[in-house]
N, C-alpha and C positions, 0 to 999 in steps of 0.2 A: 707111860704117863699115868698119876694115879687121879684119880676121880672121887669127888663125893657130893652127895646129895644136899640139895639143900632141907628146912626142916620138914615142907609138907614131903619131899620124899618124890617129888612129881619131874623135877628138871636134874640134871648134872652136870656140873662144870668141872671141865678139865683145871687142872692146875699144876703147881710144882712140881716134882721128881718126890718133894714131901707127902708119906702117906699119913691120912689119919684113922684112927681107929677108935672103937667105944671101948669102954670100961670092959665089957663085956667081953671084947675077946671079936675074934669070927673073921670073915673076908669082907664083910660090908663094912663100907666108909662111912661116919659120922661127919655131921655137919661140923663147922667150924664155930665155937661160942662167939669168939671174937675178930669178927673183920674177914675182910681176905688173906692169902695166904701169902706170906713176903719169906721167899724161897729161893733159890741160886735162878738164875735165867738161863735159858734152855738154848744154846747158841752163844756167838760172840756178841759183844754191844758193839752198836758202829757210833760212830761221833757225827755230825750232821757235815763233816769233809767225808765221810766215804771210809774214814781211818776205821778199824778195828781198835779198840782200849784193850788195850793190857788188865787182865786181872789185877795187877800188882796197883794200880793206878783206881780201882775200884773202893779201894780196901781205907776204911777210917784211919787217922792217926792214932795212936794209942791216949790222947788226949781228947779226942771225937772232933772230928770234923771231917772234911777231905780236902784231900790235897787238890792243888790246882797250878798246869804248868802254864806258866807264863807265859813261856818263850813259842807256844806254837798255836797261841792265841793272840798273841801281837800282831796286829795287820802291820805295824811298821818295823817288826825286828830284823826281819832277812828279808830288808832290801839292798839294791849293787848301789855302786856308786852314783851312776846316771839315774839310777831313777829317786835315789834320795834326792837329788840336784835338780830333774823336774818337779819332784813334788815342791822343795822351796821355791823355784823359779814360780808355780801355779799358785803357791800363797801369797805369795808377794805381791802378783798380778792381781788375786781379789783381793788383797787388804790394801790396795792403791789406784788399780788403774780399769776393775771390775765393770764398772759401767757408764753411760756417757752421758752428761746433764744436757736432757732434751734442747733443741734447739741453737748450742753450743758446740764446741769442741772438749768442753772440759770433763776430762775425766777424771771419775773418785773409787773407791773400794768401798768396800767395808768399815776399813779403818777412818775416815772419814763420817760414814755414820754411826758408829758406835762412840766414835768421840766427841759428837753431838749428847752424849748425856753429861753432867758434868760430873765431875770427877771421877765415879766409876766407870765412866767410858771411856776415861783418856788412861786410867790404870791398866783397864784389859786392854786397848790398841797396845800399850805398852808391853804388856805380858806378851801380847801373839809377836810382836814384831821382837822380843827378845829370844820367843823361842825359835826364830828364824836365826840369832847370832848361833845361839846353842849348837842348831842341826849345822851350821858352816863350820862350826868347829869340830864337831862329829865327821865329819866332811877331811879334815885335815889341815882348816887357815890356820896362819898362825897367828901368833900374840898382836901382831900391828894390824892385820887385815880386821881380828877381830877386835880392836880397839878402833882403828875407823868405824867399826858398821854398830859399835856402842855409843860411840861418838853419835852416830845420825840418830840414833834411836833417842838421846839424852836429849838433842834440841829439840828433836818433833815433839819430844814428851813435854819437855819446858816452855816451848813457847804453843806447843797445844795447849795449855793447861789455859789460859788466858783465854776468857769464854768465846767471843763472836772472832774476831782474828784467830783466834788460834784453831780453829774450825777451819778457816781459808787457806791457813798456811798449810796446816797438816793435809789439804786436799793439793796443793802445787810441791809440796815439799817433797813429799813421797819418799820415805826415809827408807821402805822397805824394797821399791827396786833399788835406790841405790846402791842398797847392802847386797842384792843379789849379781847387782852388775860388779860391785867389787870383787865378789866372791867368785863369780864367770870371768874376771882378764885375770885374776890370779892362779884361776884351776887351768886356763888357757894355758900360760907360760909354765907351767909345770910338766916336766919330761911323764911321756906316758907309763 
C-alpha cells in the first residue's frame, strides 16, 4: 500500500496502490497538489444486496456516464404469478375498501379520497386503477376480461368526474375490486 505525507510532513495516509513521487526523484512520497487520490479500490465493490459488481459494470460509457441495469433494480420485475396477483388483489383493497367511515359500515380506499380533489384526483384514481387493468393483462386476460375491467374504470372515472355525487359513487362503486374479482373467477377457470 503506498503512502504519503501530508504538507507539514507530521501524519500519513495510506491510499491507492498509486504511488507519488517529487520532482526530485528518491523513496519519499510527496504530498498530493490536488485533492485525494481517486485510484482503482483495493477489493471487490459489493452493492448494498450483498452482490459483488463486476468490474465491467464499473466502467463509463465511452460517451460518459454509467451504465445502470434495470432489471435487478426493479422491485417488481421477477415476480411469480401469485404474487403479482396479491399485489393487484392488495391495491385494489386500498384504492377501494382500505378503511371504514367511523361509526358506519362504509368502507373507501384511497381512490375515494384522492378523487376528492377535482379533477386531478379523479385523473390519478384513474391512472392507478388503469394500471391494475395493465398488470391483469401482464397476468394473461384476455381482450374481453380486459374490456370489462376498462369498462368499470371508464364509469367510475365519468361519473366520478361529477363533483359531490361522484365522490359517493366512486366510494359504493368500487371499480377496482371488481376488476380484481373478474380477474380472480377468470384466472380460477383456467387449467393450471
Amino acid at each position: 500500500m503506498a503512502m504519503y505525507q501530508s504538507n507539514d510532513r507530521s501524519r500519513i495516509h495510506p491510499r491507492s496502490t498509486a504511488s507519488f513521487r517529487g520532482a526530485q526523484g528518491g523513496d519519499e512520497p510527496r504530498a498530493q497538489p490536488h485533492g485525494p487520490v481517486r485510484g482503482r479500490a483495493d477489493g471487490p465493490i459489493i452493492d448494498q444486496d450483498g452482490r459483488e459488481i463486476p468490474e465491467v459494470e464499473l466502467r463509463p460509457f465511452p460517451g460518459g456516464g454509467f451504465r445502470f441495469d434495470f432489471g435487478s433494480a426493479n422491485p417488481f420485475g421477477n415476480l411469480s404469478r401469485e404474487q403479482r396477483l396479491a399485489r393487484l388483489d392488495a391495491m385494489a383493497k386500498l384504492l377501494d375498501v382500505a378503511f371504514i367511515l367511523p361509526g358506519t359500515n362504509i368502507r373507501y380506499g384511497i381512490d375515494g379520497i384522492i378523487g376528492l380533489i377535482p379533477v386531478v384526483g379523479d385523473i390519478i384514481a384513474a391512472a392507478l386503477s388503469l394500471w391494475l387493468v395493465r398488470e391483469a393483462r401482464a397476468l394473461g386476460a384476455p381482450w374481453h376480461i380486459a374490456a370489462r375491467m376498462l369498462g368499470n374504470v371508464a364509469i367510475q372515472g365519468v361519473v366520478g368526474a361529477v363533483p359531490v355525487a361522484g365522490d359517493a359513487f366512486d366510494v359504493l362503486f368500487r371499480a377496482n375490486m371488481r376488476n380484481a374479482r373478474l380477474l380472480r373467477r377468470w384466472l380460477d377457470r383456467q387449467p393450471r
